[in-house]
N, CA, C and O of each residue as an XYZ file, in Angstrom:
440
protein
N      93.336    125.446    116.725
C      93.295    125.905    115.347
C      92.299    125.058    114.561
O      92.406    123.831    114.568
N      91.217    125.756    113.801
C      90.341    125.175    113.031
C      90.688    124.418    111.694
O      91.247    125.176    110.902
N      90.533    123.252    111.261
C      90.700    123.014    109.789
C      91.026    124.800    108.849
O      91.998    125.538    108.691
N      90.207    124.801    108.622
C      89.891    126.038    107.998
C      91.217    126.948    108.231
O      91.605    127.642    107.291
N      91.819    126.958    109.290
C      92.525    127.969    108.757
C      93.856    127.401    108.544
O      94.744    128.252    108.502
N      94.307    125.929    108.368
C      95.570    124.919    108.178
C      95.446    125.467    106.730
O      94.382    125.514    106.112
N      96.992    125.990    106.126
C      97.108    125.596    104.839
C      97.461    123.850    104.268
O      97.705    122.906    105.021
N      97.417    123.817    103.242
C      97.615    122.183    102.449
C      98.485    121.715    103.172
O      98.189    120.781    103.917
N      99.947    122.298    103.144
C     101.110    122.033    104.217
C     100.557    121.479    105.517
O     100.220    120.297    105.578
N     100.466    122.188    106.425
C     100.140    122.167    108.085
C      99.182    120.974    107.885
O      99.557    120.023    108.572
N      98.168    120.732    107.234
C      96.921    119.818    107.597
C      97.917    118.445    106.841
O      97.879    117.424    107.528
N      98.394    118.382    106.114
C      99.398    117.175    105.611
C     100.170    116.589    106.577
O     100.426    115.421    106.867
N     100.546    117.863    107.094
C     101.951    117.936    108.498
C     101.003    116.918    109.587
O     101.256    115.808    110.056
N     100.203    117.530    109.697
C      99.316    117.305    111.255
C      98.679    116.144    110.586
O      97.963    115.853    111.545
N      98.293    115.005    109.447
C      97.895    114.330    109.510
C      98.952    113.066    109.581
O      98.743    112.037    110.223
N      99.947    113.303    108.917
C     100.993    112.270    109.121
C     101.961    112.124    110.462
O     102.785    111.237    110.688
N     101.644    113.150    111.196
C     101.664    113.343    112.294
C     101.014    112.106    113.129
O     101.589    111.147    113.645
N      99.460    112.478    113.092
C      98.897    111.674    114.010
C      98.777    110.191    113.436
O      98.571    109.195    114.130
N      98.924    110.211    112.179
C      99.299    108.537    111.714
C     100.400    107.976    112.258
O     100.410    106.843    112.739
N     101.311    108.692    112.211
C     102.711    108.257    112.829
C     102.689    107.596    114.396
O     103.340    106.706    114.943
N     101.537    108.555    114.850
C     101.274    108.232    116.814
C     100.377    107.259    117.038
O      99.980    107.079    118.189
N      99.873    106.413    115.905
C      98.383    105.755    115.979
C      99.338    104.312    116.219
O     100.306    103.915    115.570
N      98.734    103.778    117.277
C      98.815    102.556    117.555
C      99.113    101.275    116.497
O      98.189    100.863    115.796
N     100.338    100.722    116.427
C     100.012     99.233    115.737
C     100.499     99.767    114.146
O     100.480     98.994    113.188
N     100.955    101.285    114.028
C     101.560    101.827    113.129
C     102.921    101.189    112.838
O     103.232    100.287    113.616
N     103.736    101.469    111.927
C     105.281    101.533    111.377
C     105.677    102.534    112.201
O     106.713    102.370    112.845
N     104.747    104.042    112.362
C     105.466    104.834    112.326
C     106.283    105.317    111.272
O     107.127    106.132    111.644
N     106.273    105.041    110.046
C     107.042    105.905    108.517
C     106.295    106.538    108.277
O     105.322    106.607    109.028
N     106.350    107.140    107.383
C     105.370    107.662    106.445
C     105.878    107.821    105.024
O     106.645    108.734    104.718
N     105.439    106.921    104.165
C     105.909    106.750    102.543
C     105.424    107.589    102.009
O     104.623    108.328    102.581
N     105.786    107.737    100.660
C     105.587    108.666     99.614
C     104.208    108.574     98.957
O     103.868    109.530     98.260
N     103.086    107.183     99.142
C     101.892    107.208     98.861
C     100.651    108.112    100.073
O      99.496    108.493     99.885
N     101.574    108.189    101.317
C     100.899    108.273    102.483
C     100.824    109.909    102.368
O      99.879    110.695    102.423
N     102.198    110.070    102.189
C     101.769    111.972    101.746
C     100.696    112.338    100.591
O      99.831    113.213    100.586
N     100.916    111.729     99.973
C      99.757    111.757     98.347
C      98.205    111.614     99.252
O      97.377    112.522     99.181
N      97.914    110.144    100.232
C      96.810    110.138    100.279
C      96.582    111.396    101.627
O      95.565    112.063    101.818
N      97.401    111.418    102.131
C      97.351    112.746    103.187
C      96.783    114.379    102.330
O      96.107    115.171    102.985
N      97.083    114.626    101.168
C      96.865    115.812    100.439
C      95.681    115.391     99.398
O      95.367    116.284     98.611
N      95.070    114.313     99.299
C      94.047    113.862     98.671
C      93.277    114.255    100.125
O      92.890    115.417    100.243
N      93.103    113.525    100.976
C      92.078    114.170    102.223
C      91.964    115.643    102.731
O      91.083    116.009    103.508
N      92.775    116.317    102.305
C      92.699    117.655    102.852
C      92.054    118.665    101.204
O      91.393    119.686    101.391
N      92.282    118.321    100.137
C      91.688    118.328     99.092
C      90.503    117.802     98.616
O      90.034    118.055     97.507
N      89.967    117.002     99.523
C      88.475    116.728    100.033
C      87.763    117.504    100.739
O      86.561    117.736    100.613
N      88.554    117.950    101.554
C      88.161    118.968    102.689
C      87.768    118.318    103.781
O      87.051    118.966    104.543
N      88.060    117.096    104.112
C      88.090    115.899    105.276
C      88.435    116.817    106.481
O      89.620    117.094    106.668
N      87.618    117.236    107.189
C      88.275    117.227    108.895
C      89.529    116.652    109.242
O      89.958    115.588    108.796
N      90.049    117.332    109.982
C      91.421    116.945    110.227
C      90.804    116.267    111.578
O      91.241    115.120    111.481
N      89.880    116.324    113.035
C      89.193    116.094    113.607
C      88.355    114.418    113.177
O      88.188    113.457    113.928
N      88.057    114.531    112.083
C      87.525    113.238    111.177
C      88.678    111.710    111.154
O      88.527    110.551    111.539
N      89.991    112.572    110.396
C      90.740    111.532    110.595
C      91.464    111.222    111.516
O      92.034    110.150    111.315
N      91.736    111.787    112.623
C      92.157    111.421    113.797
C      91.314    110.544    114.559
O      91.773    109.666    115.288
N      89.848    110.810    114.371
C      88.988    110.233    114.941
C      88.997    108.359    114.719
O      89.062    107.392    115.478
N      88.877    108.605    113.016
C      89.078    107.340    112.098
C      90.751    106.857    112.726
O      90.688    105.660    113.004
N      91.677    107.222    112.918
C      92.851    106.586    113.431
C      92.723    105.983    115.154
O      93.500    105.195    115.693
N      91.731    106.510    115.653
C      91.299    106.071    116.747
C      90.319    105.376    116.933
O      89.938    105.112    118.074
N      89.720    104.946    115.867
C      88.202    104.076    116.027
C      89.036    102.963    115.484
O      89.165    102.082    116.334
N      89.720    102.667    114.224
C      90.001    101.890    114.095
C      91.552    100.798    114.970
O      91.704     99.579    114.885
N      92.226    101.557    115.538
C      93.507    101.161    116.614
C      92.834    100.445    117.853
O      93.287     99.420    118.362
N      91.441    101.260    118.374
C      90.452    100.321    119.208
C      90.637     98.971    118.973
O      91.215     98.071    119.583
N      89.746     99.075    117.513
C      88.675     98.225    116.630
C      90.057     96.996    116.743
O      89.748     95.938    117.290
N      91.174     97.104    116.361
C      92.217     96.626    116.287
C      92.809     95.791    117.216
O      92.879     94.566    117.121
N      93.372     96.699    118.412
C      93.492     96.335    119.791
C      93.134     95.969    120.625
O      93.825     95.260    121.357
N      91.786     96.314    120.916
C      90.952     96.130    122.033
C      90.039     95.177    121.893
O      89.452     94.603    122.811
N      89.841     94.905    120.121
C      88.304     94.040    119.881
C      88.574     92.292    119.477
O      87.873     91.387    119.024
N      90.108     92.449    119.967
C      90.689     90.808    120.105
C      90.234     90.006    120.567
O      90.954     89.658    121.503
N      89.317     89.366    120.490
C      89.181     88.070    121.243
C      89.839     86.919    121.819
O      89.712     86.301    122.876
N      90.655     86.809    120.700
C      91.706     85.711    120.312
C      92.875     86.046    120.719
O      93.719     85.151    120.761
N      93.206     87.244    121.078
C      94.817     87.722    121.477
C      95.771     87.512    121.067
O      96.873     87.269    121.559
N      95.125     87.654    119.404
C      96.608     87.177    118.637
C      96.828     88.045    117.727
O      95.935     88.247    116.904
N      98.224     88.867    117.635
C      98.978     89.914    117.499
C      98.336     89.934    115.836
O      97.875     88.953    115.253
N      98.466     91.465    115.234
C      97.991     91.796    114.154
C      98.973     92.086    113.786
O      99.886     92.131    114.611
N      99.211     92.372    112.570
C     100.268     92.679    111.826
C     100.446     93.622    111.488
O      99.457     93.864    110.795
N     101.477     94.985    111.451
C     101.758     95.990    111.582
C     100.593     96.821    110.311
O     100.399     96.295    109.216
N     100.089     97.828    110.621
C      99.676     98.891    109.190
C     100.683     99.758    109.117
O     101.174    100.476    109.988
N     101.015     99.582    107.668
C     102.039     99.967    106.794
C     101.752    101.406    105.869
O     102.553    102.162    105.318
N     100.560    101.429    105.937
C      99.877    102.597    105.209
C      98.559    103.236    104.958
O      97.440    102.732    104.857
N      98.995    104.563    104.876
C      97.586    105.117    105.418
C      96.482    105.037    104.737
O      95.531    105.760    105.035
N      96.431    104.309    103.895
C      95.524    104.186    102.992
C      94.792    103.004    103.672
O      93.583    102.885    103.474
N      95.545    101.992    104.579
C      94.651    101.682    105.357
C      93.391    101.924    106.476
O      92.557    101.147    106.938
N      93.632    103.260    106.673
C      92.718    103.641    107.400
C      91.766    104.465    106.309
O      90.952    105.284    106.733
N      91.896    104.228    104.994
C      90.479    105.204    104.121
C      89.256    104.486    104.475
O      88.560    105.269    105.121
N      88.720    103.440    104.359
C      87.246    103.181    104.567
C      87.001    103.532    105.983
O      85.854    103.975    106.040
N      87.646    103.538    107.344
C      87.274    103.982    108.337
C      86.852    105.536    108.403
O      85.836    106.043    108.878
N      88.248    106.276    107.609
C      87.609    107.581    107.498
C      86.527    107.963    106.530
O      86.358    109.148    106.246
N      85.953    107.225    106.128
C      84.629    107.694    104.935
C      83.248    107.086    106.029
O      82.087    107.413    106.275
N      84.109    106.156    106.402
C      82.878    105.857    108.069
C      82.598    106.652    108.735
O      81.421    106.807    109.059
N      83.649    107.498    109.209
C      83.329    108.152    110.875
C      82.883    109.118    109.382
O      81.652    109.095    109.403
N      83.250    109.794    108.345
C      82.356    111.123    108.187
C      81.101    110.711    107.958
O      80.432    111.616    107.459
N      80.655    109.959    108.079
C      78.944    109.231    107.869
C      78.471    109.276    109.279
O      77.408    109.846    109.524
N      79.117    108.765    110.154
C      78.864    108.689    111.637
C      78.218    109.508    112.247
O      78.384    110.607    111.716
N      77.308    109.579    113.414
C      76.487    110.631    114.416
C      76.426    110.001    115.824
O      75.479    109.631    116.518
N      78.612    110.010    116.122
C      78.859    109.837    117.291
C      79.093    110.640    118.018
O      79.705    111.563    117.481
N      78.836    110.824    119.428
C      79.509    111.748    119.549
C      81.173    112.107    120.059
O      81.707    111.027    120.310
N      81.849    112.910    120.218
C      83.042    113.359    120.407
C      83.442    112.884    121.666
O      84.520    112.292    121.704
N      82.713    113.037    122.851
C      82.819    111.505    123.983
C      83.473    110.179    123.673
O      84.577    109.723    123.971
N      82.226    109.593    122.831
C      82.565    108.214    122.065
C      84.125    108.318    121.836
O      84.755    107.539    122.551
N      84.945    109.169    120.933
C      86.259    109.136    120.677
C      87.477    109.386    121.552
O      88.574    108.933    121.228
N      87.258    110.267    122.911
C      87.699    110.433    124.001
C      87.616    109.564    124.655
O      88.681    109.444    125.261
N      86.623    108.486    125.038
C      86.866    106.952    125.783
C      87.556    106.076    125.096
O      88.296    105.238    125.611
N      87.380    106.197    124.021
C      88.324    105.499    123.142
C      89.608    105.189    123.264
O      90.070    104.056    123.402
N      90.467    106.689    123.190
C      91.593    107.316    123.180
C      92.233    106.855    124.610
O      93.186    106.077    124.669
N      91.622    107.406    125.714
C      91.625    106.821    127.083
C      91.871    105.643    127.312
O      92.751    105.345    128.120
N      91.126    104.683    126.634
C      91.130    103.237    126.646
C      92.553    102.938    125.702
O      93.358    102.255    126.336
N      92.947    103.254    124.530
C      94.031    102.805    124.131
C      95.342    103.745    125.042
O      96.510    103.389    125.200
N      94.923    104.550    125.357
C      96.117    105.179    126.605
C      96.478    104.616    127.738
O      97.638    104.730    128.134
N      95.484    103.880    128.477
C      95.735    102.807    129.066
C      96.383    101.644    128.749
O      97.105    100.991    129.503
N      96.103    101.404    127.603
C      96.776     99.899    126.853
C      97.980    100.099    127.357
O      98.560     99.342    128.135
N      98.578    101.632    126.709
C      99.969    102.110    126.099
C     100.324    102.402    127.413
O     101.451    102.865    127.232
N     100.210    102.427    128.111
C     101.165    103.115    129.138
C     101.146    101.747    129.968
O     102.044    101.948    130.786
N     100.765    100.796    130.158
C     101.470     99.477    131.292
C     103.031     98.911    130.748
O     103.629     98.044    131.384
């Protein structure tokens, strides 16, 4: 199913959705997180965009430790806004986010 044809609902649904599944999350979703969830779809943000941004940055997070010392939970989705104003600037390709994903799927499953 394309952006385009999600009403406000469904693309809200499906974004707090995949916030909820993103690595290093709470897993809640507060009452600012729905607000900034219907502010991005009232942008007309790719729903594709921010999933992407929930996966570049859980990497960026996880994987780009040097130090191996535990981060502290994200609490809200408003943490991931400057990543998503990144990837819509970005000219990666859709690969790039699939190794990604792969790579934190690996993390998650040992």
């Amino acid at each position: 199913m394309q952006d385009s044809n999600l009403n406000s609902v469904e693309y809200v649904r499906k974004v707090l959705e995949a916030y909820r599944r993103t690595p290093g999350t709470t897993g809640q979703v507060r009452r600012a997180d729905r607000l900034l969830a219907a502010q991005l779809q009232r942008r007309k943000v790719p729903l594709h965009v921010v999933e992407n941004a929930f996966v570049l940055a859980a990497a960026r997070r996880l994987l780009g430790r040097a130090d191996g010392l535990p981060l502290t939970v994200v609490r809200s989705l408003a943490y991931f806004q400057p990543v998503i104003d990144e990837v819509l600037e970005l000219k990666i390709s859709a690969d790039y986010f699939r190794y990604l994903r792969r790579k934190l799927q690996q993390l998650y499953s040992r």
